[in-house]
N, C-alpha and C positions, 0 to 999 in steps of 0.2 A: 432420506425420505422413506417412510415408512409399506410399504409393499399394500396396495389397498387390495388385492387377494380378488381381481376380477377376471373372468373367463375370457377366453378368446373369441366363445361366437354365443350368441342367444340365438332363443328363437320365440320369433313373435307372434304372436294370431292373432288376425287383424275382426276384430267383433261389431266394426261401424254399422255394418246390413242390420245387424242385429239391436245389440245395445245402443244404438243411436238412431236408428230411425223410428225404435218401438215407442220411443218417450216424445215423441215429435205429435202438437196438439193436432193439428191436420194430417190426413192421409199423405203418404208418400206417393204417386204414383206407382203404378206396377213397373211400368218401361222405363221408370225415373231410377228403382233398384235394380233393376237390372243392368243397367248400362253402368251402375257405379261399380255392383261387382265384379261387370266383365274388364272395368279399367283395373282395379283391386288384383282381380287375378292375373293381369298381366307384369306386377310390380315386384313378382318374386317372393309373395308368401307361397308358405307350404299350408298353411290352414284358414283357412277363414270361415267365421261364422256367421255366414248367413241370413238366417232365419230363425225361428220360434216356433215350432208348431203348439198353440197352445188357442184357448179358447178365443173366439173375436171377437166376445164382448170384452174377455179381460184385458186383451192388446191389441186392438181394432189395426193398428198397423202390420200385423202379422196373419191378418185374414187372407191373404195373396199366397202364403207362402209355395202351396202345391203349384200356382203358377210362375211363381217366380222359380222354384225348384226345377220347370220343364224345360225355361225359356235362357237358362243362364249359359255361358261357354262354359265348360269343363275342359281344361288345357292339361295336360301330362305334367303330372309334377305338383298339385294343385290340390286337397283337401278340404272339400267343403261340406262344415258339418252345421251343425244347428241343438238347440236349446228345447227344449224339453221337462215338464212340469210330473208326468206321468205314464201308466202303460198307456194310455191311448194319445197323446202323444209317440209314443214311441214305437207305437203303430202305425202310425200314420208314417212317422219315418222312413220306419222301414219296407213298409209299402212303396216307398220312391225311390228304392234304393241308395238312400244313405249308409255311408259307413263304418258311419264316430258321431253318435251324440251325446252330449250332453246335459245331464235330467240336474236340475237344481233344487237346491233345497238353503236353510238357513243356520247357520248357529244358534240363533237364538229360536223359542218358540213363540214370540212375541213376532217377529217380522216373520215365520214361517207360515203364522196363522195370516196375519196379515196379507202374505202374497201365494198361499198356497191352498189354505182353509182347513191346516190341519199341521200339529205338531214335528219337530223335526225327527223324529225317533218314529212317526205313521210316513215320514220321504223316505227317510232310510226303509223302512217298510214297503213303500214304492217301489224303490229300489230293487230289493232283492226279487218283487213278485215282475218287473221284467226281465230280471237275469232269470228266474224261471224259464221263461217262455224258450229260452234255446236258440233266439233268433243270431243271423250271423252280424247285425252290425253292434261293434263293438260301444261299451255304454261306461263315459265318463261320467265324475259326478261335478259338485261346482258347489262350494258354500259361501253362502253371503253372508255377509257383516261380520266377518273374523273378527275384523279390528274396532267394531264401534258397530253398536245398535241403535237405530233412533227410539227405540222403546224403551231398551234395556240397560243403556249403558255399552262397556265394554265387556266382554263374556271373558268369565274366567280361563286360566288356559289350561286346567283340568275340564271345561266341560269340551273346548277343542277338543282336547287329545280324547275322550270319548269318544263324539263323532267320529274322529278321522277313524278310530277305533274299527269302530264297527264298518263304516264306509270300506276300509281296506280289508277287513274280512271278508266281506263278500267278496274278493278277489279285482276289486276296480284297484288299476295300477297309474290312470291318471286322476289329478285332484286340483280345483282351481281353488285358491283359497283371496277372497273377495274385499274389499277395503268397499262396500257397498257407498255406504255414507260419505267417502271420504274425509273420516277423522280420525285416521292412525297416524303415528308418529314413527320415523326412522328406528328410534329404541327400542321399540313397541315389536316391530315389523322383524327385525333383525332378531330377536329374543325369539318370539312367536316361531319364524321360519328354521333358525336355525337348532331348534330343537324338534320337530316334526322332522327336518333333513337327517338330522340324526337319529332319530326315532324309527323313519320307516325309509330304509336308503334304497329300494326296489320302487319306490312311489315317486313319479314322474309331479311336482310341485307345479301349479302355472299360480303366477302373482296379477290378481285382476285389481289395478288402483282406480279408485278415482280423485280427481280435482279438487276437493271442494273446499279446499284449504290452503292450495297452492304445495301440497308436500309429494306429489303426485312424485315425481322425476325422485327427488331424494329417498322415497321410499322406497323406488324401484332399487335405488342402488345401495341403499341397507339389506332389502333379499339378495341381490347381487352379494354382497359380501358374506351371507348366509348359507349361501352355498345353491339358489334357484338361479337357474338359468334360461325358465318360460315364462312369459310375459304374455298378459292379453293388454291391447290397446285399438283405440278406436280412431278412424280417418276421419280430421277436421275438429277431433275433442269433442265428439258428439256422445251423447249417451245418459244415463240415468235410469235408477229404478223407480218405476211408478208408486213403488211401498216404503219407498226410502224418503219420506218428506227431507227437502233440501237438497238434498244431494244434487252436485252438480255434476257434469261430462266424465267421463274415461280423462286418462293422459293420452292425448293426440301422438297419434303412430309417428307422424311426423314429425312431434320434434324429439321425440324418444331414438329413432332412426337415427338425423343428425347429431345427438349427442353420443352416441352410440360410436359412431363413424370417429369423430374425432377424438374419440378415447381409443380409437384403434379395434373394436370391438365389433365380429362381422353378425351380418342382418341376413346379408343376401334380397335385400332390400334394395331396389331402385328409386333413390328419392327426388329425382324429377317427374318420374312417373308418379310417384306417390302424392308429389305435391299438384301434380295437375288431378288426381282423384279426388284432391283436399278442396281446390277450387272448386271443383264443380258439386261437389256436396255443398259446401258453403252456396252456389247458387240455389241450386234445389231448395234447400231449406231455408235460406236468406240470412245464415248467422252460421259460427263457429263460435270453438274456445282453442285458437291453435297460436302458439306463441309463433309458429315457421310462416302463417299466412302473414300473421300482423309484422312481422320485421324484415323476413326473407330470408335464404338462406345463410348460415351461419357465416360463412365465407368472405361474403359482403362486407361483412362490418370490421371486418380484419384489417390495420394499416398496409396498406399495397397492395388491397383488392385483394381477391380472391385467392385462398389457400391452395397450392398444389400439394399434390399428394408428399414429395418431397420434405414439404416444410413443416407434414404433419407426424413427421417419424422425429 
């Protein structure tokens, strides 16, 4: 059998606060996000992302932010960052003492105008005039729709490597690169990832998939084979961009974890804790997209019950 070339441990950043409750038609309560990140942060990530400081007409769910920012546990060990459009954003950030945000922008300039109101080459612009500013929290970047534009189609992979281009000149050494739409494909993803790996090998890759097509999981692990070892994903399969007509959920942390696990591959992840954060999202909101809620832990379905660890080496 042939060596499928996967690493020993990822690491995940759990984006639910965020990408999942900002696309939710009704308000989230305030005490309703809070109580889910303080269950989040005790399951063993090291990042999660939170919140959006961005305007409240444009994500009426992200209107709370500064209160949910004052009211959350902060546990030792624990990275809680947030999403960001511009410098004020990114003011406002840092005004709360955040440490790592994340300012997004698009590939294409079709979905950039669309969710930002301005070209992706005036983000990158964005960009560099907060890196001006000298501030000490450190400023990732994040692009949407690598793999598939709802406007555009698929974006060439010369105008990526532009972007990334310029992006990494400015000295940003983390970079999400986004399956917005969810319409990439494993050969797609794999090609795409692992020549940007090869291209800029100081630049920390995070793989943001979405759903929307069921290629979620297989995608992940054509970057896996790519050579990325950071993943974003969301508790319960919640998520979606509001500029991305169709687009459905994140890949649910949950079952990404289990499948993780039983390929031997560490998370540092507790997924009974994770699974009980996945229930109570699923109450909150009254719906998921989680294959772990709908079947149950993978184990279960094993002849002779549940897998010990033993039977999994």
């Amino acid at each position: 059998m042939k060596n499928l070339n996967l690493p020993k441990k990822v690491f995940i950043k759990e984006v639910g606060p965020r990408d999942g409750f900002q696309i939710e038609k009704k308000f989230v309560p305030t005490e309703n996000k809070i109580e889910v990140i303080d269950m989040l942060s005790a399951c063993g990530f090291a990042d999660i992302q939170y919140t959006a400081f961005v305007h409240p007409k444009a994500i009426p769910n992200m209107a709370d932010a500064a209160e949910v920012s004052a009211k959350i546990k902060r546990p030792a060990g624990v990275e809680f960052t947030a999403l960001i459009p511009n410098q004020k954003g990114y003011e406002r950030a840092c005004g709360l003492g955040l440490k790592r945000v994340e300012l997004t922008m698009s590939a294409t300039d079709s979905h950039n105008l669309s969710n930002l109101n301005c070209t992706s080459l005036e983000s990158i612009a964005r960009l560099e005039e907060c890196l001006k500013l000298g501030l000490e929290t450190q400023l990732c970047a994040g692009l949407a729709v690598v793999f598939g534009c709802p406007f555009e189609g698929r974006p060439p992979y010369e105008r990526i490597r532009m972007l990334v281009d310029r992006i990494v000149g400015l000295g940003i050494k983390d970079l999400g690169l986004a399956d917005t739409s969810g319409v990439g494909d494993p050969k797609q993803v794999y090609d795409i990832c692992a020549r940007l790996v090869d291209a800029y090998p100081s630049v920390t890759f995070y793989v943001h998939v979405h759903n929307t097509h069921g290629a979620a999981v297989a995608n992940i692990l054509a970057a896996m084979q790519a050579g990325i070892t950071h993943f974003d994903s969301s508790v319960a399969g919640l998520g979606g961009c509001p500029y991305a007509p169709g687009a459905s959920g994140n890949v649910a942390t949950e079952d990404i974890v289990q499948i993780f696990e039983y390929m031997g591959i560490e998370t540092g992840i507790d997924i009974d804790r994770l699974i009980a954060a996945a229930k109570r999202v699923e109450e909150i909101v009254g719906h998921s997209d989680s294959a772990t809620l709908k079947a149950g832990k993978m184990g279960h379905l094993v002849e002779g019950g549940p897998i010990c660890q033993n039977n999994r080496q």
